[in-house]
py3Dmol code that shows the C-alpha trace and the ligand (Angstrom):
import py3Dmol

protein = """\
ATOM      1  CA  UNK A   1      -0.778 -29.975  28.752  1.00  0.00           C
ATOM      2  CA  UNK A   2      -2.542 -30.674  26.100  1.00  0.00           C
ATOM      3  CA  UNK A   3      -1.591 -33.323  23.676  1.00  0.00           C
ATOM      4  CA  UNK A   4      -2.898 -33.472  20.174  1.00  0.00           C
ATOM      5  CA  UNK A   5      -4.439 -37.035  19.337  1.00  0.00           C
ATOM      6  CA  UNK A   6      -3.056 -39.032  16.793  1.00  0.00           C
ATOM      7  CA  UNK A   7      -5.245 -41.978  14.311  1.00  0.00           C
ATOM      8  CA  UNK A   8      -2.501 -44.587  12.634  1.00  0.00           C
ATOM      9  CA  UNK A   9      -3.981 -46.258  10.607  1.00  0.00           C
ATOM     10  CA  UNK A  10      -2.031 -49.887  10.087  1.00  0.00           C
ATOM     11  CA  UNK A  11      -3.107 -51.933   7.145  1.00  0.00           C
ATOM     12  CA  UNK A  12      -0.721 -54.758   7.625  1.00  0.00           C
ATOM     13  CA  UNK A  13      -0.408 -56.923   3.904  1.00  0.00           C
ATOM     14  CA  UNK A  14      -3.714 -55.926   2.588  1.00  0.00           C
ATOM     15  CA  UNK A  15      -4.754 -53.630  -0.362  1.00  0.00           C
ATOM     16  CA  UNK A  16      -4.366 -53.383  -4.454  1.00  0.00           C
ATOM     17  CA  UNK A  17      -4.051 -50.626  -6.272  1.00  0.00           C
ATOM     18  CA  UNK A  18      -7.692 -50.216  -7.633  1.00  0.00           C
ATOM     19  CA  UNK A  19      -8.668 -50.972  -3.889  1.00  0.00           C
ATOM     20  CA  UNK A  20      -6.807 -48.079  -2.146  1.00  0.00           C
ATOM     21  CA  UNK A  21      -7.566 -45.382  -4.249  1.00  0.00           C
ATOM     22  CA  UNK A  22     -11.225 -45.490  -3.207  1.00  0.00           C
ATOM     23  CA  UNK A  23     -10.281 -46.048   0.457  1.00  0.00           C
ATOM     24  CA  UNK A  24      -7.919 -43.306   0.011  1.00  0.00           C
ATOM     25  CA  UNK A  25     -10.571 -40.947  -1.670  1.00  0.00           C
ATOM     26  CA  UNK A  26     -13.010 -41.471   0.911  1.00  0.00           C
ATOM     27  CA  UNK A  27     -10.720 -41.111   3.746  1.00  0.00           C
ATOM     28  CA  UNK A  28      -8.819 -37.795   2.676  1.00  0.00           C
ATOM     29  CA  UNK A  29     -12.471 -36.509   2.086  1.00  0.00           C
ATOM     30  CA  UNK A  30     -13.786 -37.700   5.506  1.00  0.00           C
ATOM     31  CA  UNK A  31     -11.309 -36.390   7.344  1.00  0.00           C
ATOM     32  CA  UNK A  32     -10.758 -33.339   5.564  1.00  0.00           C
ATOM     33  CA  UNK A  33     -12.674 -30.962   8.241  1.00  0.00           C
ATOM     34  CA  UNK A  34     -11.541 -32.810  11.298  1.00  0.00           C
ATOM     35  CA  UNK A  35      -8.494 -30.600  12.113  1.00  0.00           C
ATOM     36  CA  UNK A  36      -8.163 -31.088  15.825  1.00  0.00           C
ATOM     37  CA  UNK A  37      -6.078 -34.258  15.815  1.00  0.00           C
ATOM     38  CA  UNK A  38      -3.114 -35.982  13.123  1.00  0.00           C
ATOM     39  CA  UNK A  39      -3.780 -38.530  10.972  1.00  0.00           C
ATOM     40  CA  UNK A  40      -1.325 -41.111   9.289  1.00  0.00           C
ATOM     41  CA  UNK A  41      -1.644 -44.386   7.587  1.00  0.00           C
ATOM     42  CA  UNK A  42       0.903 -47.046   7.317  1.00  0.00           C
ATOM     43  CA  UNK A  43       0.416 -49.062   4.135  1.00  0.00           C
ATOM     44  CA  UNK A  44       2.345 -52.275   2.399  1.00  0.00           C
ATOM     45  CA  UNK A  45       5.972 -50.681   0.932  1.00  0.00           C
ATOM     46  CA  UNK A  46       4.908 -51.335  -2.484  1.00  0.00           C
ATOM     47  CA  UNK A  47       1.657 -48.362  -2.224  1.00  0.00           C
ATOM     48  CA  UNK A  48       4.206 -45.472  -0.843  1.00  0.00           C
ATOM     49  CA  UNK A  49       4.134 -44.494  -4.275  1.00  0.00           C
ATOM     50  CA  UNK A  50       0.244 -44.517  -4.692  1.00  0.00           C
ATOM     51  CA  UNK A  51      -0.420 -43.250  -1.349  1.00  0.00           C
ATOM     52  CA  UNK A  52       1.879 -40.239  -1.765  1.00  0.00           C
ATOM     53  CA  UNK A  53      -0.130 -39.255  -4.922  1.00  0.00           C
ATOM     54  CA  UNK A  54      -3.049 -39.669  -3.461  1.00  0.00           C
ATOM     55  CA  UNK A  55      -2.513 -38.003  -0.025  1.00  0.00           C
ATOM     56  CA  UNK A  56       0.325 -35.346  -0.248  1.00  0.00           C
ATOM     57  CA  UNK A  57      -1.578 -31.616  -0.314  1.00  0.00           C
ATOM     58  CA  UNK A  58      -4.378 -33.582   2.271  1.00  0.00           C
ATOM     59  CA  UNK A  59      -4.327 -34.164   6.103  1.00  0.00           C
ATOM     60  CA  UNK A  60      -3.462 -37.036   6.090  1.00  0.00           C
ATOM     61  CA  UNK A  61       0.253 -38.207   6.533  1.00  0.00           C
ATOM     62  CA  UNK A  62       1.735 -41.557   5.001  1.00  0.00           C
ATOM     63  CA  UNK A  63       4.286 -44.231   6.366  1.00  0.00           C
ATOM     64  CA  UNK A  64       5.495 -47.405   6.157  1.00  0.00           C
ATOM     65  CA  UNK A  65       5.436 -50.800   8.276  1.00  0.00           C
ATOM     66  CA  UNK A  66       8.999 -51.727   8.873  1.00  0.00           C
ATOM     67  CA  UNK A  67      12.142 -50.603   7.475  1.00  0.00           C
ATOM     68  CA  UNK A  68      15.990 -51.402   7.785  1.00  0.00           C
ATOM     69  CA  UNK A  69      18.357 -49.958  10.192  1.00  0.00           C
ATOM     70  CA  UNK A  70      21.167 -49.916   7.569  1.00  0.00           C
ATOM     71  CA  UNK A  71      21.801 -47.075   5.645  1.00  0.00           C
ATOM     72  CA  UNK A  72      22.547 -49.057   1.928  1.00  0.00           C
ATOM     73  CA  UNK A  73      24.374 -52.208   0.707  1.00  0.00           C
ATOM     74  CA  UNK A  74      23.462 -55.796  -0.210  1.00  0.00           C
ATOM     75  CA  UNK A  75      20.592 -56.371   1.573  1.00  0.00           C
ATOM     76  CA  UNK A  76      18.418 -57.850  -0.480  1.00  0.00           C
ATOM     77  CA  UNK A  77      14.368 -57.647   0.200  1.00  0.00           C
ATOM     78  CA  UNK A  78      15.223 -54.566   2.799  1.00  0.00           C
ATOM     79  CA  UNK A  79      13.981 -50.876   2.908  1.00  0.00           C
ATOM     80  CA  UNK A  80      16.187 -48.179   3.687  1.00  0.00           C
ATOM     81  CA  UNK A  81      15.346 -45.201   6.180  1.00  0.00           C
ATOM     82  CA  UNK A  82      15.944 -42.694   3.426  1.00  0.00           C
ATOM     83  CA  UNK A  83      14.045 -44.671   0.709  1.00  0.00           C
ATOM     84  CA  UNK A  84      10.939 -44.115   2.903  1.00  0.00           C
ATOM     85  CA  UNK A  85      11.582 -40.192   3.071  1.00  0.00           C
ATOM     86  CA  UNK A  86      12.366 -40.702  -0.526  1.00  0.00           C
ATOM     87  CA  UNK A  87       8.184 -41.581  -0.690  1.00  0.00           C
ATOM     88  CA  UNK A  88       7.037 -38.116   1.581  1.00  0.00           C
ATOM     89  CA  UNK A  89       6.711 -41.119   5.179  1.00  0.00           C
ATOM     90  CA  UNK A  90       6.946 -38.801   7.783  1.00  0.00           C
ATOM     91  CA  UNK A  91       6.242 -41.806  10.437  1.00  0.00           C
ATOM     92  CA  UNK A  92       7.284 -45.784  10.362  1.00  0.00           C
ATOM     93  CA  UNK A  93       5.993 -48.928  12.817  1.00  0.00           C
ATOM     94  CA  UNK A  94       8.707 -50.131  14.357  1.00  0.00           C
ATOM     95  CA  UNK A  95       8.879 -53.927  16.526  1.00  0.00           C
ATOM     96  CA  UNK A  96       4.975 -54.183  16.235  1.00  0.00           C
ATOM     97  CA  UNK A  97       4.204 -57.767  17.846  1.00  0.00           C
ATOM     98  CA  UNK A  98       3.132 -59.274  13.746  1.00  0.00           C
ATOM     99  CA  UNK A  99       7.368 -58.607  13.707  1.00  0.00           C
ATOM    100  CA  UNK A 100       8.404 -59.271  16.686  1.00  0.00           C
ATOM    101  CA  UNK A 101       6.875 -62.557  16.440  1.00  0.00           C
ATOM    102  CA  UNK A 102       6.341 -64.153  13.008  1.00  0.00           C
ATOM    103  CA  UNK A 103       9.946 -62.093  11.488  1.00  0.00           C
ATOM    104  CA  UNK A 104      11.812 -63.150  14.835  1.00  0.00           C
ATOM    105  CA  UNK A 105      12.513 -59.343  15.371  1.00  0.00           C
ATOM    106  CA  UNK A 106      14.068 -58.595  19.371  1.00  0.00           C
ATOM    107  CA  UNK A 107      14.173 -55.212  21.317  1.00  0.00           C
ATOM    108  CA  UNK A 108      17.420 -54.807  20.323  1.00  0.00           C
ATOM    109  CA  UNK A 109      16.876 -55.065  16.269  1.00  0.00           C
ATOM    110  CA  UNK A 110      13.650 -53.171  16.866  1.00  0.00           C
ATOM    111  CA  UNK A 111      15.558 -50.260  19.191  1.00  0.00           C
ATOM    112  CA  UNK A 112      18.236 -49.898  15.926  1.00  0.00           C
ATOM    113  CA  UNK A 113      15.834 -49.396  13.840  1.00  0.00           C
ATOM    114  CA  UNK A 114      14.092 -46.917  16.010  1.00  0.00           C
ATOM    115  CA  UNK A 115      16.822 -44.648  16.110  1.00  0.00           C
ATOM    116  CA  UNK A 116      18.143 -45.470  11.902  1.00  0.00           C
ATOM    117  CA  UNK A 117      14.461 -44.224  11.531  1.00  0.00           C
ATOM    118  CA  UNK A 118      15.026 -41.058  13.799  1.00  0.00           C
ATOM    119  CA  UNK A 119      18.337 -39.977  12.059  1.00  0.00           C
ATOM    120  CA  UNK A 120      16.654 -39.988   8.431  1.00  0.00           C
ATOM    121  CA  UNK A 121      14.149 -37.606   9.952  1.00  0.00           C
ATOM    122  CA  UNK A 122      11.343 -40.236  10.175  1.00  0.00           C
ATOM    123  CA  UNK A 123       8.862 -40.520  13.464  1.00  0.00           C
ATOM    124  CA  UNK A 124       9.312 -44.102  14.802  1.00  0.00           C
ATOM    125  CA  UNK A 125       6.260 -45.541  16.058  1.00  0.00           C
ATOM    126  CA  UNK A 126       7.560 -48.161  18.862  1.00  0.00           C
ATOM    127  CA  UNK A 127       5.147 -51.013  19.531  1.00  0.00           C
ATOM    128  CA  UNK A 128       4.941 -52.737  23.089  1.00  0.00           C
ATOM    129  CA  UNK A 129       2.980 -54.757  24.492  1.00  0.00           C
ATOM    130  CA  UNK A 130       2.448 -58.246  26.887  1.00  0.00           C
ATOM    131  CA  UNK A 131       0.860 -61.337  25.726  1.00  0.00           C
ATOM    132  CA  UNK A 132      -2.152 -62.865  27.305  1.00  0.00           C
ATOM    133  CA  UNK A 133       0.079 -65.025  29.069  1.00  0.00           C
ATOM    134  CA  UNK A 134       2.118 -62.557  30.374  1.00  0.00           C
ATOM    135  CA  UNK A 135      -0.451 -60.706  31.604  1.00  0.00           C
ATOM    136  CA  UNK A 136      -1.609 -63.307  33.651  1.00  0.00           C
ATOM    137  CA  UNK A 137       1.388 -64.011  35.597  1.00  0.00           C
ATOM    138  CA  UNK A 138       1.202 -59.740  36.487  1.00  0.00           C
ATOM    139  CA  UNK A 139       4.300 -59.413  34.081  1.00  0.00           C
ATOM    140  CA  UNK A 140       2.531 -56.856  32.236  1.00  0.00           C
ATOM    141  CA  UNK A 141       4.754 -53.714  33.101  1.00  0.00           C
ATOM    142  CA  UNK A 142       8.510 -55.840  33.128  1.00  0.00           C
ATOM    143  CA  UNK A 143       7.570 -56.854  29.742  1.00  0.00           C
ATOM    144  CA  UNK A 144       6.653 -53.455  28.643  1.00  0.00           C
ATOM    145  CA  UNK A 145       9.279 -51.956  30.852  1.00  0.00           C
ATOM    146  CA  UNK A 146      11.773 -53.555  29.160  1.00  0.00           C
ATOM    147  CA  UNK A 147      10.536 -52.796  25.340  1.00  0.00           C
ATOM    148  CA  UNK A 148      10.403 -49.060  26.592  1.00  0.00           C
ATOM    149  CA  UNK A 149      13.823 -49.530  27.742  1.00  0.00           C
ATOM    150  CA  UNK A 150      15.647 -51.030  25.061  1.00  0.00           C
ATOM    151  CA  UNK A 151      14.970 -47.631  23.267  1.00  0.00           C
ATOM    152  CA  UNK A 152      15.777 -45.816  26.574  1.00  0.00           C
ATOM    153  CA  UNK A 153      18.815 -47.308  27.523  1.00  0.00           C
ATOM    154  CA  UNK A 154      20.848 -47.152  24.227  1.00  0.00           C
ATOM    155  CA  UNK A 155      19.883 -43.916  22.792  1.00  0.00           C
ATOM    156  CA  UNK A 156      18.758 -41.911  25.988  1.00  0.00           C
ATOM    157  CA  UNK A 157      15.027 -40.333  26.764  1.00  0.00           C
ATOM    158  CA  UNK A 158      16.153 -37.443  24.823  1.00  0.00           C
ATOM    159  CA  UNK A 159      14.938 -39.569  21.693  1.00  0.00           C
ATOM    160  CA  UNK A 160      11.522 -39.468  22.630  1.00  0.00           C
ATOM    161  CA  UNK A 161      11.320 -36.031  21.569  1.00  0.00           C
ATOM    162  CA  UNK A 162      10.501 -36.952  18.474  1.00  0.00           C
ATOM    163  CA  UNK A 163       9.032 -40.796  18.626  1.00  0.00           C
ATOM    164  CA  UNK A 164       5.053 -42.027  19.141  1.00  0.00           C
ATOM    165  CA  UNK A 165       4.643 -45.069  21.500  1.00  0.00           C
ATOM    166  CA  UNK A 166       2.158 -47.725  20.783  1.00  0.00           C
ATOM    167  CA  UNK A 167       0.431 -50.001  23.864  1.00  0.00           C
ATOM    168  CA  UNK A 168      -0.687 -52.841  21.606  1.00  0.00           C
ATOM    169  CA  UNK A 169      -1.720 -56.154  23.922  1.00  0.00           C
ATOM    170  CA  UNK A 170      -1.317 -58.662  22.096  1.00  0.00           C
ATOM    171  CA  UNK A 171      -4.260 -60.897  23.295  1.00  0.00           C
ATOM    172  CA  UNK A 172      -6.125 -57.525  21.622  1.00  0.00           C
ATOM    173  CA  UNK A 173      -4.537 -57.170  18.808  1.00  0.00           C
ATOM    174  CA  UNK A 174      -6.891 -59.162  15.636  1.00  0.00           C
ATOM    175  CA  UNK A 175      -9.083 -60.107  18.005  1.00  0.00           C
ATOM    176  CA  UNK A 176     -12.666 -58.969  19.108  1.00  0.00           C
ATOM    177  CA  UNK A 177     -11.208 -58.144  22.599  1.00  0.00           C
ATOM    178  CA  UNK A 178      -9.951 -54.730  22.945  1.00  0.00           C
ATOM    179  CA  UNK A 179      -8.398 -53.705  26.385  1.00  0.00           C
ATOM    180  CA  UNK A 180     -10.587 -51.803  28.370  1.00  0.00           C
ATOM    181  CA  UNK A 181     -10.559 -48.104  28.637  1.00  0.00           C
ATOM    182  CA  UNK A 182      -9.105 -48.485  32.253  1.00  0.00           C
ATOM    183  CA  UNK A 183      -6.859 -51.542  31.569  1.00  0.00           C
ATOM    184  CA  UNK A 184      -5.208 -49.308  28.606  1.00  0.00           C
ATOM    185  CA  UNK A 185      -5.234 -46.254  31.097  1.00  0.00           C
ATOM    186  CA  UNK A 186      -3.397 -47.890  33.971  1.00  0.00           C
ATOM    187  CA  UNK A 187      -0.430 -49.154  31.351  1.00  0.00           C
ATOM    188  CA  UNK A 188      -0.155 -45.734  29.252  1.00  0.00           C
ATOM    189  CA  UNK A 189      -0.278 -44.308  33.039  1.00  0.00           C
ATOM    190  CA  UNK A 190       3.168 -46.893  33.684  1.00  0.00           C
ATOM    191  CA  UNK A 191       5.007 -45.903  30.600  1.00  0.00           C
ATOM    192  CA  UNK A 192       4.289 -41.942  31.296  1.00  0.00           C
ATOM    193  CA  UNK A 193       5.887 -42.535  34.889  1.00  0.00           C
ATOM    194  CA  UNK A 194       8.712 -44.511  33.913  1.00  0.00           C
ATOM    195  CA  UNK A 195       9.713 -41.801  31.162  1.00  0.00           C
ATOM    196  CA  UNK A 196       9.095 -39.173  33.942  1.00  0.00           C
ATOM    197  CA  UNK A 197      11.816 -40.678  36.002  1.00  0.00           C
ATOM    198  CA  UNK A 198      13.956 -39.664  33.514  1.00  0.00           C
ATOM    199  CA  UNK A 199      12.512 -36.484  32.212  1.00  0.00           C
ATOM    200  CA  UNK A 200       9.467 -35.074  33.310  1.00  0.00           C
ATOM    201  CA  UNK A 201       8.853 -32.633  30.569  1.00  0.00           C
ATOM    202  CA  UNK A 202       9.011 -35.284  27.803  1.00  0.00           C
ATOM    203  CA  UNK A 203       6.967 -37.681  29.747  1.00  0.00           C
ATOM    204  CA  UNK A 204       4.033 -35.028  28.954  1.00  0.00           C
ATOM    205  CA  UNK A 205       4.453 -34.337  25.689  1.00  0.00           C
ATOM    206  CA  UNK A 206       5.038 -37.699  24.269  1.00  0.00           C
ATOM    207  CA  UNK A 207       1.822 -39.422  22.581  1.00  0.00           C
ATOM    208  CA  UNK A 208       0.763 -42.634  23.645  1.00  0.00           C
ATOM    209  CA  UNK A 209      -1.139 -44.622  21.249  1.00  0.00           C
ATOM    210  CA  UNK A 210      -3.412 -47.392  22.017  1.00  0.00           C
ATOM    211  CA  UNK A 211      -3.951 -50.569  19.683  1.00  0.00           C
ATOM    212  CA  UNK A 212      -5.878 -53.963  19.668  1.00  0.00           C
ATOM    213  CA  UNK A 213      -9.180 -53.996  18.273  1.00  0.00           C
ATOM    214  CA  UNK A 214     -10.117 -50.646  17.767  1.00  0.00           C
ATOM    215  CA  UNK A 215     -13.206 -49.748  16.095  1.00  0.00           C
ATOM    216  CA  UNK A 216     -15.569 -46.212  15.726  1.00  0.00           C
ATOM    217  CA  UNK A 217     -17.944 -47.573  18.004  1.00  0.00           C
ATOM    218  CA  UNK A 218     -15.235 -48.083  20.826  1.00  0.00           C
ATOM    219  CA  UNK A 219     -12.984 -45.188  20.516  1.00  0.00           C
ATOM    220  CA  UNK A 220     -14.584 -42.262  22.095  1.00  0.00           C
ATOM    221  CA  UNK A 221     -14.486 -43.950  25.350  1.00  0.00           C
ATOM    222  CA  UNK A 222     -10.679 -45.265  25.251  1.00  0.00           C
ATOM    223  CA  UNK A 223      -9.981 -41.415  23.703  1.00  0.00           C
ATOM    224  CA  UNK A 224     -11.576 -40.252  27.224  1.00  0.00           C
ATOM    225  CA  UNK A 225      -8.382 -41.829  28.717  1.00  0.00           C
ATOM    226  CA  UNK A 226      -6.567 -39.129  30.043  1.00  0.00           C
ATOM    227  CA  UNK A 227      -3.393 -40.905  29.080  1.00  0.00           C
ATOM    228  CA  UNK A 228      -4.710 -42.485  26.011  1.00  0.00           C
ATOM    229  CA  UNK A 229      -3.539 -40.179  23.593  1.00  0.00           C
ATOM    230  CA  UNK A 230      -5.222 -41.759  20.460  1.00  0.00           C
ATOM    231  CA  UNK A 231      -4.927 -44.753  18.147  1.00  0.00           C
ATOM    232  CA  UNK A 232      -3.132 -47.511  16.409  1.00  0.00           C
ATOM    233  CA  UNK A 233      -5.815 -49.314  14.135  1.00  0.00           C
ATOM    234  CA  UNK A 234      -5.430 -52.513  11.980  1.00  0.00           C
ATOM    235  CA  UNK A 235      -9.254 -54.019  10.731  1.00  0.00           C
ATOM    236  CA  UNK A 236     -10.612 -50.766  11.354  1.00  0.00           C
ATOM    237  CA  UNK A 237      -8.216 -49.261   8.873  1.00  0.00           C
ATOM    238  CA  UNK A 238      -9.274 -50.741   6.005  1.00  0.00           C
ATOM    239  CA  UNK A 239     -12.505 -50.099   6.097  1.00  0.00           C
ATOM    240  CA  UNK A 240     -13.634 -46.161   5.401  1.00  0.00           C
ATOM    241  CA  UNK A 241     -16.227 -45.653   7.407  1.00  0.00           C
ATOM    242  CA  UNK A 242     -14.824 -47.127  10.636  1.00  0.00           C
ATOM    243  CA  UNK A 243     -11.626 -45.474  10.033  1.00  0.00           C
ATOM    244  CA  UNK A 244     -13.086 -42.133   9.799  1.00  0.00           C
ATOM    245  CA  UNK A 245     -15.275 -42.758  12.529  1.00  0.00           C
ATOM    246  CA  UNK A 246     -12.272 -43.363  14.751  1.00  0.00           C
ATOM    247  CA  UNK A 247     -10.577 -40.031  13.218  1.00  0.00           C
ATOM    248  CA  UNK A 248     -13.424 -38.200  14.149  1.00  0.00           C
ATOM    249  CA  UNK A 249     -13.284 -39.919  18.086  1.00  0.00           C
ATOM    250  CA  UNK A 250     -10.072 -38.567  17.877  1.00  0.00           C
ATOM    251  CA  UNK A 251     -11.376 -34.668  16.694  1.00  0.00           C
TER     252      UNK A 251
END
"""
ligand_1 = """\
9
PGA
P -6.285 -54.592 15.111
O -4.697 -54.465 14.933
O -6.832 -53.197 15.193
O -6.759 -55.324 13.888
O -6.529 -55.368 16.384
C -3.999 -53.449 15.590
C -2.542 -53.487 15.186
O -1.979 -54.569 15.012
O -1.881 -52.429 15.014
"""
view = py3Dmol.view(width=600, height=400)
view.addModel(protein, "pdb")
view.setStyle({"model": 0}, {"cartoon": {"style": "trace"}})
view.addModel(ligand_1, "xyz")
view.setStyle({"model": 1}, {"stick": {}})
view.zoomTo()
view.show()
């Protein structure tokens, strides 16, 4: 089976408004001929506005970083599901290791708003990955086991359907030191298997994404992964021309 390639583009809390319109510009023209693979970028709440102006009527989709997993109410600071779809998302982050870790989020806050983000029709994004110490002491595929699971468990494989998972290291992510084709390959490989114990037809079609220090000039060869199923970029994002580039790995 073939499985279309996907670029998420992640720009964490960077941008202005003067700033992203040119980065905008030049992306929705760069990418406008390469129609073999998706395209999405997830920028700061406060540009959903700006990017869906900018990008609906393009290739390129628009999400968000986070959200809530309650509905409404007196919450204050907090995004609701629905305001996102309100803005044209069509995907949201969910438990990426910036939350997990500096906004004390758990798999269990992390797998709620996985499936809030499913019922308002939005494609969660679910973020794993092992830390440099975990990796060390071979705990690599418990760790990422269990942030697989915590979706799995609760809400079923069925779920996965209509999700994108994210292999993000986090000794790669904002660092120079991006897995290596075959150290990404061996973990997408794990999370394909475990999935296929469960359902073997949704273990192939589900996407895959790979992040930590992706750039244009390493791409093509973690693409060539036959598990690696495309990208989840921070730096890179930011920057036109190495986004693009990455886009067009992914082509
Ligand atoms: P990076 O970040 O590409 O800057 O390493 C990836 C991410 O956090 O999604």
């Amino acid at each position: 089976m073939m499985r279309r390639k996907l670029v998420v583009g992640n720009w964490k809390m960077h941008g202005s408004t003067a700033g992203n319109r040119v980065l905008l510009e030049k992306i929705v023209n760069g990418v406008r001929d390469y129609r073999n693979a998706d395209y999405v970028v997830c920028v700061p709440y406060p540009y959903l506005y700006q990017a869906q102006s900018l990008l609906q009527g393009s290739n390129v989709m628009w999400g968000a970083q986070n959200l809530c997993a309650t509905k409404d109410g007196a919450l204050t600071g907090a995004v609701s599901p629905a305001m996102l779809v309100d803005f044209g998302c069509t995907h949201v982050l969910v438990g990426h290791s910036e939350r997990r870790l500096q906004f004390h989020e758990t798999d269990d806050t992390a797998a709620a708003r996985f499936h809030a983000a499913q019922e308002a029709g939005l494609i969660p994004i679910l973020c794993m990955g092992e830390s440099r110490e975990e990796r060390d002491s071979d705990w690599t595929e418990f760790i990422v086991g269990r942030q697989l699971d915590s979706v799995m468990r609760r809400y079923g494989v069925e779920v996965l359907r209509r999700a994108v998972l994210a292999y993000e290291p986090l000794w790669a992510v904002g660092s120079d030191n991006p897995a290596t084709p075959d150290q990404a390959e061996e973990v997408h490989q794990f999370i394909r298997n475990r999935i296929a114990r469960c359902d073997p037809e949704i273990a192939r079609q589900v996407r895959i994404l790979y992040g930590g220090s992706l750039t244009a000039a390493n791409a093509a060869a973690m693409f060539a992964m036959p598990n690696v199923d495309g990208g989840l970029v921070g730096r890179a994002s930011i920057k036109a021309e190495e986004f693009i580039g990455i886009c067009r790995a992914a082509n």
